[in-house]
C-alpha angles and dihedrals in degrees: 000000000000117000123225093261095051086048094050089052087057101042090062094052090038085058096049094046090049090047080093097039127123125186114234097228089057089051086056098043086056090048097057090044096060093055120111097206140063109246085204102058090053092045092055088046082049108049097027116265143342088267088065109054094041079056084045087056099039079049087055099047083044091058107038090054087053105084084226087055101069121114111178097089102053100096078063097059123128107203103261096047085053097054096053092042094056101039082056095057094056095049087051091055082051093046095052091050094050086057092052097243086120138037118226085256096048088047095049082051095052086055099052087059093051092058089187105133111209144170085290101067097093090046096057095028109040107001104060090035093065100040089055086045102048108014113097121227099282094053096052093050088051106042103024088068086051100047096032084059094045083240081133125019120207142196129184127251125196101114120095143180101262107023126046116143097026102072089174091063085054108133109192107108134203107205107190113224105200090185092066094013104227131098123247113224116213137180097209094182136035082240088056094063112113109251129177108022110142117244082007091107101063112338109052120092094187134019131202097242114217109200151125118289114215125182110184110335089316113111113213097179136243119338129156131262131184112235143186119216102160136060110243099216098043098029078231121137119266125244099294101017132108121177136156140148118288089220134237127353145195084275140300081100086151081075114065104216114197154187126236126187125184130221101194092293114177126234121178123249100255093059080078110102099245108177090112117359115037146180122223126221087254096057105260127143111228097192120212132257109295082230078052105054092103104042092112083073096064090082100061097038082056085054103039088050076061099049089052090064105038085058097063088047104050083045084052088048092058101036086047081057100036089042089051100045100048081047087062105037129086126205126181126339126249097230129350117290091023123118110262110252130256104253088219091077090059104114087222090058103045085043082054104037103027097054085051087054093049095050095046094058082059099054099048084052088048092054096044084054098048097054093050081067100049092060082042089061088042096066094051090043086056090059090043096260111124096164082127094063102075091051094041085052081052106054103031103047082058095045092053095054090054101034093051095039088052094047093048101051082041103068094045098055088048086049084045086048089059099060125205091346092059097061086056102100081223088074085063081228103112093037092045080050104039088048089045111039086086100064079080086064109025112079087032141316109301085229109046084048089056080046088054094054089047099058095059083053087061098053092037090051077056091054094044092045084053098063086252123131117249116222139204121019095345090051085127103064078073082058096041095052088053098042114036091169090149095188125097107233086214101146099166144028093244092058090069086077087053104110084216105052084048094042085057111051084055086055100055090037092058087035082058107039089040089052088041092054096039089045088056099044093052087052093050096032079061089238090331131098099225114188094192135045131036102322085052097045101045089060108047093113084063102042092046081050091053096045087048088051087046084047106046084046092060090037089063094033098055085041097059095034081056089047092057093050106041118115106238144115119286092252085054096049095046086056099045086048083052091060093048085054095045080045096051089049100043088055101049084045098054087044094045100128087057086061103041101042103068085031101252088133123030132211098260089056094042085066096039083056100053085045081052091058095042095052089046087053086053086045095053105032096097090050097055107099088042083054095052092041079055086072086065092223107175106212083249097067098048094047084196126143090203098039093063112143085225096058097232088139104159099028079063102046083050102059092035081057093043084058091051104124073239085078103048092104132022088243102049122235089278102066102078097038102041122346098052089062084058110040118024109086103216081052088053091045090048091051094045094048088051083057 
């Protein structure tokens, strides 16, 4: 112990160091008072309504008072820890709905909270969608009581070893025996086995089954059956089937992603999705609709409009930790006896950080949108019109790859922009990032979807080259082929903030890029677009590019036009128009060498427009920590120590540490097994003398 004396000596020096100190909850309650906007107000535009987030915080007292609710110790999972745990959780949501303490919204919601995926994702998410999508009215009375009640649980299962993106080179088959009725399902190859699918390695009873349908010797391609693996009484596979979990993975080890193989195991005719193609008894295909034929995508468009706007929110989850951090932490002083700098006025740190804020507010417009689009298309599927479909697959194959692309490279700047606290678990950073970084893979490849849009630019450039009008979000190539004026009209720095000016540059950047590659696959195509082979194949950089131009148009464009209509109060709205500004210009910025290579933008204008952004970062720095409270992040949901509201940063990273398994004794696991033998002299003495 120290004695009086010795504490007298520090104190001296302690009160000298601390002469410069500030504490960090003083540094955020400065933040939130030079705002000129109310957060609130933002946060209830954003999430829809007072009403929700005082629900969301009754939900959060809910939770942390439930022992599956905790948080605190999930940095400290094994996997298999964190794959009870959080199937736990989930059973106890569903519990709480089947009780009727939730609704199915309010439980989705909870969820959501939790933020704890599990062996249930692909049930909720995939499973009972498709069912409700494809199965006719029979199927649904039968499976949705079952699934609704958690008495099945589903995945769903279209993925394999050795085929992902390309549904067509699927190998699984479903041969259709008419003597027996049933189909035998059958995984002819190792390649063929199912891989990937999410609660398929050890939690899911049944799978959608996503496979070939052959009805003798004629292949009709991949449809959807319901189908039981696994014994409901002892949770054990069923004749003909092998399934178990891949392992771990990157991240994402809550989910027990799985692999499935098939030895001509049967399944009964009706376990075929019928609403709109069907087998008789008999054996005959009754193909569906032609307007139909696409009706099995409905399912992944639903899930891709879901994707969009995730994306915006787990980006907002990271740039909320990463805002409030640099806000609180101080970094070199300017001269000696000044108080060290928030690193977040560093110009490096708000270019880094503001521009991240800005383009998660459009996503999360983008995917509110749409979404708006996708229950639009519901209630014409319900009447048999899927004319929404083509432009929804569209929009939404191109808007995934961004989105998810954006979000990804998002988070990890944010964790980059924390320094060394940020690759401590404890930040929530690397796990935010390792369960997120597949999104760019699962729902498809991030690439083949920008190949898919492009491939509607290039029919609609042929449209366009015909004289005809071109419809739905490439409606201005119509306006492009008519008008080929290449020069940006940008006259002053200042115009640069106008939503039109940067709406269209975009627009004459994707015109340009959409002619260029219509124009090159013609000449390579020898007068023909071909969308397979060689000429196909030799251009894809400059097609992605295309389908990434098509996609960053509609993203601002969707973000100003939401601005505009959001209800909030006219501060809120300046500085919202603010971050569609800051996002246009980013944008531009990132893309530059599009603009100045064909001359749209000159030199001169390329540096009025990164004047443009500085002064946009000066403009919004004070509004940083109001911009990220606008997400409406409860501390909960962000399970960060360096994300609190209340800015205690270190005070909380330091208890978190102190409740590592580390820390259960004073000597670590490691003293009696393997370090004792080493270190502790009498041990040493022992093991000479025995010597």
């Amino acid at each position: 112990m120290a004695t009086d004396r010795v504490k007298m000596l520090v104190k001296a020096s302690s009160r000298l160091v601390l002469a410069e100190h500030v504490e960090p909850q003083d540094d955020m309650r400065a933040e939130r008072a030079r705002a000129s906007f109310a957060s609130r107000n933002v946060a209830e535009a954003l999430n829809g309504g007072k009403e929700v987030l005082e629900k969301r915080s009754r939900m959060v007292a809910q939770l942390e008072k439930l022992p599956w609710g905790q948080k605190s110790q999930r940095a400290f999972l094994s996997r298999e820890q964190e794959y009870v745990q959080a199937l736990r959780a989930a059973m106890g949501i569903w519990q709480l709905m089947q009780s009727g303490q939730l609704s199915i919204e309010d439980g989705l919601e909870m969820r959501n909270l939790l933020a704890f995926p599990g062996g249930l994702e692909l049930h909720i998410g995939m499973f009972i969608p498709t069912i409700l999508s494809q199965g006719n009215d029979e199927q649904q009375k039968h499976w949705l009581p079952l699934a609704q009640s958690l008495k099945v649980i589903g995945t769903y299962a279209q993925t394999e070893l050795g085929h992902g993106t390309f549904v067509r080179g699927l190998e699984t088959t479903a041969t259709y025996d008419a003597e027996s009725q049933q189909f035998i399902v059958h995984s002819p190859a190792l390649s063929s086995t199912k891989w990937w699918p999410g609660g398929l390695g050890k939690t899911s009873t049944h799978i959608i089954l996503m496979a070939r349908l052959f009805i003798n010797q004629k292949d009709y391609g991949l449809h959807a059956f319901v189908m039981q693996i696994r014994d409901l009484s002892t949770h054990l596979p069923l004749a003909g089937i092998t399934v178990g979990d891949i392992g771990p993975k990157f991240g994402y080890n809550g989910v027990d992603n799985g692999y499935l193989i098939f030895d001509h195991a049967p399944i009964p005719r009706n376990a075929m999705l019928m609403r709109y193609a069907k087998v008789t008894p008999e054996g005959k295909y009754v193909p569906p609709p032609p307007a139909n034929a696409k009706a099995s995508y409905a399912t992944m468009v639903y899930v891709r409009a879901t994707i969009v706007e995730d994306a915006g929110w787990y980006l907002a989850r990271a740039a909320t930790i990463a805002v409030r951090y640099n806000a609180v932490r101080r970094q070199t002083a300017a001269s000696a006896g000044d108080k060290e700098l928030q690193v977040l006025d560093y110009q490096n740190t708000s270019a880094t950080l503001l521009p991240l804020v800005a383009v998660a507010y459009a996503l999360i417009f983008m995917g509110k949108s749409a979404m708006g689009m996708y229950k639009q298309f519901e209630k014409g599927r319900d009447k048999g019109d899927f004319s929404m479909l083509p432009e929804l697959h569209v929009i939404l194959s191109g808007m995934k790859a961004v989105s998810t692309w954006t979000a990804a490279d998002g988070i990890e700047q944010c964790r980059r922009g924390c320094g060394g606290h940020g690759f401590s678990a404890l930040s929530g950073l690397p796990n935010l990032f390792a369960s997120y970084v597949q999104n760019v893979t699962w729902e498809g490849d991030n690439n083949v979807l920008c190949l898919q849009t492009a491939r509607h630019l290039l029919k609609s450039c042929e449209t366009a080259t015909a004289g005809k009008a071109v419809h739905g979000s490439a409606a201005y190539l119509t306006a492009s082929q008519q008008e080929k004026s290449g020069k940006c009209k940008v006259a002053s720095a200042m115009d640069w903030r106008v939503t039109d000016v940067l709406v269209m540059a975009l627009r004459h950047r994707a015109a340009r890029l959409a002619f260029e590659g219509h124009d090159l696959l013609h000449k390579r195509g020898k007068g023909t677009l071909h969308f397979e082979g060689p000429a196909w194949n030799g251009m894809t950089v400059h097609l992605i590019r295309m389908a990434r131009a098509h996609s960053q148009l509609v993203l601002l464009m969707t973000f100003a036009e939401a601005v505009q209509q959001a209800q909030v109060e006219p501060t809120a709205r300046k500085v919202l128009e603010q971050l569609v500004a800051l996002h246009g210009i980013t944008t531009l910025l990132t893309e530059l060498g599009d603009f100045l290579i064909d001359g749209h933008v000159t030199p001169s204008q390329a540096r009025t427009l990164q004047e443009q952004q500085h002064e946009l970062l000066v403009e919004l720095r004070p509004e940083a920590v109001a911009l990220v409270d606008g997400f409406g992040f409860e501390d909960y949901q962000l399970n960060s120590c360096l994300g609190r509201s209340d800015g205690n940063v270190y005070n909380a990273l330091l208890q978190a540490a102190k409740s590592s398994p580390l820390n259960q004794t004073e000597e670590g696991p490691a003293w009696h097994s393997v370090l004792k033998s080493w270190l502790d002299p009498a041990t040493r003495q022992e093991a000479r003398s025995k010597l």
